[in-house]
C-alpha positions as CSV (number, residue, x, y, z in Angstrom):
1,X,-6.3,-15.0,-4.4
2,X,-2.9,-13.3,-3.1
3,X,-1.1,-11.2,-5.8
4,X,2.7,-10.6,-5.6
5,X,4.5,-7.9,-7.4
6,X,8.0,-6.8,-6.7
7,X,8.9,-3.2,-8.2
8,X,12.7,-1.8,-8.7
9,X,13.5,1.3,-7.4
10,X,15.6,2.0,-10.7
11,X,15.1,5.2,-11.7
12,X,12.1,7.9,-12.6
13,X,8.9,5.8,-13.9
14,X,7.8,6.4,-17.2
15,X,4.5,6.0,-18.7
16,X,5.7,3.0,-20.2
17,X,6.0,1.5,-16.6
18,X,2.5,3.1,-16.0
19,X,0.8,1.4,-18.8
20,X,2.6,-2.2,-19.3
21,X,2.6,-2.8,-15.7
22,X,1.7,-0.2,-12.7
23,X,-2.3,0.2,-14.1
24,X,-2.8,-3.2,-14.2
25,X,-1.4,-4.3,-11.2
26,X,-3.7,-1.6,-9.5
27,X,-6.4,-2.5,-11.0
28,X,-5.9,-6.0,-9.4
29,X,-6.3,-4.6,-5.7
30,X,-10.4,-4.4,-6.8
31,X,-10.5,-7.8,-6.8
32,X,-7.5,-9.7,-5.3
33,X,-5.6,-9.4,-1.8
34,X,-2.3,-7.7,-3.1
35,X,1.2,-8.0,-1.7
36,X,3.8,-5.5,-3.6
37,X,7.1,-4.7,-2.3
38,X,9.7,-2.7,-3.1
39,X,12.7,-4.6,-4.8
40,X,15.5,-3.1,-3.1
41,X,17.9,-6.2,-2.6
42,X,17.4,-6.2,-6.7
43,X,18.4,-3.1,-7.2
44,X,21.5,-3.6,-6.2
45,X,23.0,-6.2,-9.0
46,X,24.3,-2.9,-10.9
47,X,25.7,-1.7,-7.8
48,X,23.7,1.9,-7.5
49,X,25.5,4.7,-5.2
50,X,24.5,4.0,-1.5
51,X,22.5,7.7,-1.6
52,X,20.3,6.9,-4.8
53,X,19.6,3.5,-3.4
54,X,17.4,5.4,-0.6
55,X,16.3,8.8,-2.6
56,X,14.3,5.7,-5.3
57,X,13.1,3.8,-2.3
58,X,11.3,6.9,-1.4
59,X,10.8,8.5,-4.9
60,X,8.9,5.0,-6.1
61,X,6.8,4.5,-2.5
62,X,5.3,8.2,-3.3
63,X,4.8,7.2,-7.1
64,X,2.7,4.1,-6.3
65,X,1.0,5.7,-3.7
66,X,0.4,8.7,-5.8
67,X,-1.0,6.5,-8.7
68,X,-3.7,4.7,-6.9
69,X,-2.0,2.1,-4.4
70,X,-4.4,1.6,-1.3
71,X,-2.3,0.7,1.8
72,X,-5.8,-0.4,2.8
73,X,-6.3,-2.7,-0.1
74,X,-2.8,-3.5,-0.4
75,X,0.3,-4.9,1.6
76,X,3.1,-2.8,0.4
77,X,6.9,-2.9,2.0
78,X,10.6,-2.6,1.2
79,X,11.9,-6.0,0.3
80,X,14.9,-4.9,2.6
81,X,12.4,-4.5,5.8
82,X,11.5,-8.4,5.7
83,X,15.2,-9.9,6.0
84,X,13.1,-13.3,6.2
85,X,13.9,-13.7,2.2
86,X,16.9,-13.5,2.4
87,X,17.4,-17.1,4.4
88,X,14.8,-18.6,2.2
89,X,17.1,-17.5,-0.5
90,X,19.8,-19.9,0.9
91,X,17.5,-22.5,1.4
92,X,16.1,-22.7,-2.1
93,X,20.0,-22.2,-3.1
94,X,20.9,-25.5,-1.6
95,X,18.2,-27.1,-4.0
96,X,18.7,-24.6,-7.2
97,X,20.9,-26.4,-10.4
98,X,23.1,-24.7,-11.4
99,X,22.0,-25.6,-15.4
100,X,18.7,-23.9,-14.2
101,X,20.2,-20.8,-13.6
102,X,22.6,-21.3,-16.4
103,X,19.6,-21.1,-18.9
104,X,18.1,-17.8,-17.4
105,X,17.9,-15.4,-20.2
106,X,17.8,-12.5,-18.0
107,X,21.2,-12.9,-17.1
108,X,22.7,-12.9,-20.4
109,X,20.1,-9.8,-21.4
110,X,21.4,-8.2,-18.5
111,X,25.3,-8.8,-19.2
112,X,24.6,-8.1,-23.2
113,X,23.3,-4.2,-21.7
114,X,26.7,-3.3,-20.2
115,X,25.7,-4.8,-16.7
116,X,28.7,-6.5,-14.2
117,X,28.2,-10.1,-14.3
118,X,28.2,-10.7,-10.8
119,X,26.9,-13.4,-8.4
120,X,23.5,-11.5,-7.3
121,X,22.8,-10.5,-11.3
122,X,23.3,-14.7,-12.0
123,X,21.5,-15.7,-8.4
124,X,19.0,-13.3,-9.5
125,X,16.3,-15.8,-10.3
126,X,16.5,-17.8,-6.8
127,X,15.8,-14.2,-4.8
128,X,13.1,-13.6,-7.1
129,X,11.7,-17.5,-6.0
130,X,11.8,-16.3,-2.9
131,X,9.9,-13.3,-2.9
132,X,6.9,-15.8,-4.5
133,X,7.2,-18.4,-2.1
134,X,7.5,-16.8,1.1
135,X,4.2,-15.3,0.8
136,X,2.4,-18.2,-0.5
137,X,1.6,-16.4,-3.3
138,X,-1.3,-17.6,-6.1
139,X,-0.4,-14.8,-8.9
140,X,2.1,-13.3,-9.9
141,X,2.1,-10.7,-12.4
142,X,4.2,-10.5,-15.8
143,X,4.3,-9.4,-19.1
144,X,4.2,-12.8,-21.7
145,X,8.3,-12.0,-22.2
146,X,9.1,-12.6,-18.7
147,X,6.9,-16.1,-18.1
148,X,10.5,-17.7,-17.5
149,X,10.9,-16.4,-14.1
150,X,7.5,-18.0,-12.9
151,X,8.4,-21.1,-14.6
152,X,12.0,-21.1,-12.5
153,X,10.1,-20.3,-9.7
154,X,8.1,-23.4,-9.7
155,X,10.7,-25.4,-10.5
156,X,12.6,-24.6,-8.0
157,X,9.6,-24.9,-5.3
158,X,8.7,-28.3,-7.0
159,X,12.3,-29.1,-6.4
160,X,11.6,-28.3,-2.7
161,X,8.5,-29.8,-2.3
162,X,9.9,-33.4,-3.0
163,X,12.7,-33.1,-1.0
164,X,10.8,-31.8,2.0
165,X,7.1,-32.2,1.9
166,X,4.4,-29.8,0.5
167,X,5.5,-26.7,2.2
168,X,5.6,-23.8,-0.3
169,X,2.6,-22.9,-2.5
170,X,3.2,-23.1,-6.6
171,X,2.5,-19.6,-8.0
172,X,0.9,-19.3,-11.2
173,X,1.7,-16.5,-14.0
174,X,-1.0,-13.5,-14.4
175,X,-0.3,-12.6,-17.9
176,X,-0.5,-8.8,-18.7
177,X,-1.9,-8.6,-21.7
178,X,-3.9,-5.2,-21.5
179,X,-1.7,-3.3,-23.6
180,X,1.1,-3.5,-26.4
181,X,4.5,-2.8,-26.1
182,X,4.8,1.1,-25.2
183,X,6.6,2.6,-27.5
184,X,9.6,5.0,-26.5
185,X,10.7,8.4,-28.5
186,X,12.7,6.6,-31.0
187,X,10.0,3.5,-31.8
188,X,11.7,0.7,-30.0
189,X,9.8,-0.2,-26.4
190,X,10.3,2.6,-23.7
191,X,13.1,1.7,-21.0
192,X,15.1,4.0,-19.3
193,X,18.4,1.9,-20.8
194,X,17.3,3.4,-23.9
195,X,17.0,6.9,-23.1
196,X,13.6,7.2,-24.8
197,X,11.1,8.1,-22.4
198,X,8.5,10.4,-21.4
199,X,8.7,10.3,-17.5
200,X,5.1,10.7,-16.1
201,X,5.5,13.2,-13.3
202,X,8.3,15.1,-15.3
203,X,8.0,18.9,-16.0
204,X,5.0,19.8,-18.5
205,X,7.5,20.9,-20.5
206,X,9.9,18.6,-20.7
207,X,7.2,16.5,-21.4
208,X,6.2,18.7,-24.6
209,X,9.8,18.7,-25.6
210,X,10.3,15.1,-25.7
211,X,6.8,14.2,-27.7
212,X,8.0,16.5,-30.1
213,X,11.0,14.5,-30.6
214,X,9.3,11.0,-31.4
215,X,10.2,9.4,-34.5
216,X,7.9,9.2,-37.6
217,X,8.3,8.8,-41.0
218,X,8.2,11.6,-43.8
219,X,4.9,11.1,-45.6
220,X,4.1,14.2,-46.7
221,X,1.3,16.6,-44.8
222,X,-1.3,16.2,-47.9
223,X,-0.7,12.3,-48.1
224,X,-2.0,9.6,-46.3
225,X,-0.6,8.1,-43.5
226,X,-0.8,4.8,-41.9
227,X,-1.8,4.8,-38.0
228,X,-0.8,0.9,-37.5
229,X,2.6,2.1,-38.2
230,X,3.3,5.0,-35.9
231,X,4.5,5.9,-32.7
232,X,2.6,8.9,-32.3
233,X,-0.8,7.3,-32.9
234,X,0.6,3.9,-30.6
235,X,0.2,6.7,-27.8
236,X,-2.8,8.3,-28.8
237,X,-4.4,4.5,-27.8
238,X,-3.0,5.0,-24.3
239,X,-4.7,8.2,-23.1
240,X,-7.9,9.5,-26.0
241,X,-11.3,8.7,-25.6
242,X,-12.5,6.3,-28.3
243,X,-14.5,8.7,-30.4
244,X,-11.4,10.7,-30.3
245,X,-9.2,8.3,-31.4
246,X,-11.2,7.3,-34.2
247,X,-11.2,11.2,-35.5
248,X,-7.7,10.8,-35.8
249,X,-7.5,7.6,-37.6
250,X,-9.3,9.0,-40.2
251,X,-7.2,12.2,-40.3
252,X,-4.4,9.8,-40.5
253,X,-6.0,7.6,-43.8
254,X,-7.5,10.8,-45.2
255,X,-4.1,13.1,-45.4
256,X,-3.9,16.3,-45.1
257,X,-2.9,16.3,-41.2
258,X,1.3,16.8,-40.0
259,X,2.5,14.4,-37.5
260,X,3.1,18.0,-35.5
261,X,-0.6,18.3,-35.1
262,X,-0.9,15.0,-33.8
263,X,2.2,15.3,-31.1
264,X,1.0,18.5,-30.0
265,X,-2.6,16.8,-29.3
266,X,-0.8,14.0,-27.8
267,X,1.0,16.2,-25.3
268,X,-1.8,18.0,-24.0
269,X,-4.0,14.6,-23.1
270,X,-0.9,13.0,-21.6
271,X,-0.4,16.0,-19.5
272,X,-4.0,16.0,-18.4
273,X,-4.3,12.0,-18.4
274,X,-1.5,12.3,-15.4
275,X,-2.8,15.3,-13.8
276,X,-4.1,14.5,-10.7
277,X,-1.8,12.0,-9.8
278,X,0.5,14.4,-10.1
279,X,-1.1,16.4,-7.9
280,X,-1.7,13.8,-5.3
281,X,2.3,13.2,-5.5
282,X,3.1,16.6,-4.5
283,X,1.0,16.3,-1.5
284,X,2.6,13.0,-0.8
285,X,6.0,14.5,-1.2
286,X,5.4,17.2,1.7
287,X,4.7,13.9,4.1
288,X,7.5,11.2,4.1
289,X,6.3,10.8,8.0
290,X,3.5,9.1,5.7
291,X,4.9,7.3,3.4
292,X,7.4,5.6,6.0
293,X,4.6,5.2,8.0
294,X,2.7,3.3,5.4
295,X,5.9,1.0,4.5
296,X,6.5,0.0,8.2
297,X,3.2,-1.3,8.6
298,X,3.1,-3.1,5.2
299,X,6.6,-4.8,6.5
300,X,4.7,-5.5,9.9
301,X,1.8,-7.7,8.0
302,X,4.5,-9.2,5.3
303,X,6.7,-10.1,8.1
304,X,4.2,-11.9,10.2
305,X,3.3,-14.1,6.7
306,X,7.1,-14.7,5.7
307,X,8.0,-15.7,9.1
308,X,5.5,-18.6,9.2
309,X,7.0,-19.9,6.1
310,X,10.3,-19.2,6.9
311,X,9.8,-21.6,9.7
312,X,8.1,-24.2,8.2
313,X,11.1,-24.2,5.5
314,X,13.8,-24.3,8.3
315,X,12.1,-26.8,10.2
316,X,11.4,-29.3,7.1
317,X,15.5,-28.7,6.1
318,X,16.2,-29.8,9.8
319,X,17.5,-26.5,11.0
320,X,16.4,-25.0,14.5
321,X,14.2,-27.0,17.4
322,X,12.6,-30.1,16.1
């Protein structure tokens, strides 16, 4: 089945990204034919300086690359490369109620977090449709909060459909479900708009510093503690073995043990969790020849898919040659 994932060049990634999303959209290359761009139109609803627009194009290519994206496995591009979307954009427009963008929470998310409440942050949704449909895609990747967008996605091809004939494939929702929510220094989930995270090809030790800042309570070191209700053991899921993480779930019930102990255990496995990736990102780093190389091509084989579409759309809508 064809996989489509769109990823915002928005800032450093976090390990939050790495584990909610990025691991198991990698893991579906194994399996699935995988199509996952860069979302650079997107990026631009909070209207990012023209020079950080292109340093996060680059920084995130090298990041997914770095983390186990196969260009062999896997069509990857920047969204901006395959203009195509942009018309199919217009087209679904044309079809779109208003009332169904009206009811987008992402918008009002969005504007409630300090965002401009512009045209592209409310069209949002419509773009996003035509990302899916363009590339005939059969899953689509999410986290259960974000089933909305697939849902306005078929709608909106439905919508199309029965004006114009069966031309654009209904997607279908690939719940992640792998992990809980990552939790961020303070408790509440990692995001960079919270300024709680632990970036995963930061310094080493900036990385110590920040997991000694996470949150806990103040049980006492002899007492017991409870490891369903803290942040430091939420990570210790992410990256210990499972006869390690059972040692330290009894620590935790048994007292006796300072959250310190814990954070400083929790460092060194992230660090070493991480480790060759960040390796293989330095090497990357030392060849953007590469990396544009690699996006270029993915653009070629997205191009020739959205273009087919494309014309199918235009041609059902009675634009061009008939």
């Amino acid at each position: 089945m064809r996989v489509l994932s769109g990823i915002q060049p928005s800032g450093r990634l976090h390990i939050g990204n790495f584990f909610g999303a990025m691991r198991p959209q990698l893991e579906l290359q194994a399996e699935h034919e995988c199509f996952y761009f860069i979302a650079d139109y997107h990026s631009l609803t909070s209207n990012p300086a023209p020079a950080e627009v292109a340093q996060r194009i680059t920084d995130v290519a090298i990041d997914y690359l770095a983390l186990g994206l196969d260009p062999e496995k896997t069509v990857f591009w920047r969204q901006s490369d395959v203009p195509e979307v942009t018309e199919l954009t217009w087209l679904l427009s044309c079809i779109t109620p208003m009332g169904l963008l009206q009811r987008c929470t992402s918008f009002k998310d969005k504007v409630a977090q300090g965002l401009s409440p512009n045209h592209g942050l409310f069209a949002y949704p419509v773009l996003q449709a035509a990302d899916i449909l363009i590339f005939n895609s059969n899953l689509v990747p999410v986290g259960a909060d974000q089933k909305q967008h697939i849902e306005v996605t078929r709608d909106i091809a439905i919508r199309f459909n029965n004006n114009y004939g069966e031309i654009l494939t209904l997607p279908k929702e690939h719940i992640i479900e792998s992990v809980a929510v990552v939790p961020g220094l303070d408790g509440r989930k990692m995001s960079k708009s919270y300024d709680n995270t632990i970036e995963i090809f930061e310094p080493e030790a900036g990385i110590k510093k920040k997991i000694m800042k996470i949150v806990t309570d103040s049980t006492p070191v002899e007492d017991a503690k409870d490891p369903d209700n803290c942040n430091v053991f939420a990570l210790l899921k992410l990256v210990a073995s499972a006869e390690e993480l059972s040692e330290w779930e009894n620590r935790y019930k048994n007292g006796g043990m300072g959250y310190g102990e814990a954070k400083k255990r929790l460092a060194e496995l992230i660090i070493d969790y991480f480790k060759p990736y960040r390796e293989k990102r330095v090497e990357l780093a030392s060849n953007i020849g590469y990396i544009n190389e690699v996006l270029e091509n993915g653009a070629k084989r997205a191009k020739a898919v959205a273009a087919e579409t494309l014309a199918k759309a235009r041609k059902a809508v009675g634009l061009g040659v008939q």
